[in-house]
N, C-alpha and C positions, 0 to 999 in steps of 0.2 A: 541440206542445201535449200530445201522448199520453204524451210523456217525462216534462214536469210532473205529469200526473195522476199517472202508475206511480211518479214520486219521492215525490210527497203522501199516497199512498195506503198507501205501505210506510214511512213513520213513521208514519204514525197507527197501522198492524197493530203495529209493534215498540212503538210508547209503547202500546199498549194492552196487548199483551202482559208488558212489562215489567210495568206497573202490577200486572195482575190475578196476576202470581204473586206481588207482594208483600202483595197483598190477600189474596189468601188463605191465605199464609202468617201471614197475623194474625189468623185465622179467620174470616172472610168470605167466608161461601162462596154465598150466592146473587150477592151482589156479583160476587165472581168468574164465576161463574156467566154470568153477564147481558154481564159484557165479555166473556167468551171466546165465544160467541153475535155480536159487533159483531166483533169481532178475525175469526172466521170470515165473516161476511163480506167482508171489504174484503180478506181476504187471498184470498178467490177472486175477487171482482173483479182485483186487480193482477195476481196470477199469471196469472188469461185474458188478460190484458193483452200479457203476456212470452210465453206457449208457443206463441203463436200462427204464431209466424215463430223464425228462428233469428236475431234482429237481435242481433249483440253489445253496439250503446247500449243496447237496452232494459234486458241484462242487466247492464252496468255502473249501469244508473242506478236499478237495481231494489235491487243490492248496496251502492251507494250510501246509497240510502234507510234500508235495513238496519241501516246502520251510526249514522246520523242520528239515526233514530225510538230503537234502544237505549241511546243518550248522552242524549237529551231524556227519552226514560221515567226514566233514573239520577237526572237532574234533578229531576225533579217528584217523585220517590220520597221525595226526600229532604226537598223543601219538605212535603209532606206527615207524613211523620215519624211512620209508624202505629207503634204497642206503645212496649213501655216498655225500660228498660236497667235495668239492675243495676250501680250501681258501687261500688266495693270503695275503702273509702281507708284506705290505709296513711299515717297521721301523727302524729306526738308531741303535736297539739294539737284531737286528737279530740272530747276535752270541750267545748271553744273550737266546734266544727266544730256538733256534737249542738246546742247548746244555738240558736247561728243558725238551724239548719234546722228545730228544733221550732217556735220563733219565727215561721218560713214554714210551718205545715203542712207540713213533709215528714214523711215516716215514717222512721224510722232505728233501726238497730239494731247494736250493740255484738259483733261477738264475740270478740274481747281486748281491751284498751284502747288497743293502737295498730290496730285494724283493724275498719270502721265500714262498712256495707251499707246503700245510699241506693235504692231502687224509686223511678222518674223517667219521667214520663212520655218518648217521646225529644226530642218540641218542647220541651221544660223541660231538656232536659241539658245545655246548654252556659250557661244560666243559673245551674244547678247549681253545675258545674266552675267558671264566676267567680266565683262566691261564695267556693268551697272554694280557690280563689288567692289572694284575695284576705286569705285567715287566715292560710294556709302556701303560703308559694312552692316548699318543697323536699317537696309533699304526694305520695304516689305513686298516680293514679289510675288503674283496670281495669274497662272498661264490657265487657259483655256485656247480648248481649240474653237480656229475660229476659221470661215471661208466667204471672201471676199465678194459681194452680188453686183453682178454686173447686167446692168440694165440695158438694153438696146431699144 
């Protein structure tokens, strides 16, 4: 039973961890905040779990967990989907492209006529991208993340 708890206990620290540095790398930082407070917990719960003895399952099942809980935070990161992208399209039928995405509220901007800058939220980018296939199959697109500065 101890094994399960220390394997449950070390995903929920890694997806938590995971999470909150994507969190606040999108600037959320009481958020962040607040899990990394829950994340220290549980991770001193599991570790008194493990140091207590030199049991090697523990430590296998501990490293296990590790590895779990960091693919499931990747996971949920991505259903998630904080900040926004910046995609760059290089295509001969730009205009064709601008005039659909004004169509959708998106915001777009021109900086030569083959090469068009699309600010997307990241849950809207592959909505995006099949749109922009949808016009030009041979379109060349380059997402980068990107976060909007706002001046006061």
């Amino acid at each position: 039973m101890i094994y399960i708890i220390i394997f449950l206990l070390k995903i929920l620290e890694n997806t938590l961890g995971t999470l909150r540095l994507i969190i606040v790398s999108n600037g959320k930082k009481i958020e962040g905040a607040t899990l990394n407070f829950m994340l220290a917990i549980v991770w001193v719960i599991s570790t008194s779990m493990v140091v207590v003895d030199n049991n090697i399952y523990k430590i296998l099942v501990f490293a296990f967990g590790s590895l779990i809980g960091s693919y499931i935070g990747s996971i949920l990161e991505e259903k998630i989907a904080l900040g926004n992208n910046m995609l760059f399209i290089v295509s001969k039928k730009n205009n064709l492209i601008k005039e659909k995405l004004k169509d959708l509220d998106y915001d777009n901007y021109s900086i030569t006529d083959d090469i068009l800058m699309i600010m997307t939220p990241r849950k809207k980018r592959k909505e995006v991208i099949d749109l922009i296939l949808k016009i030009d199959k041979q379109v060349k697109i380059i997402s980068e993340t990107a976060k909007q500065l706002v001046f006061k």
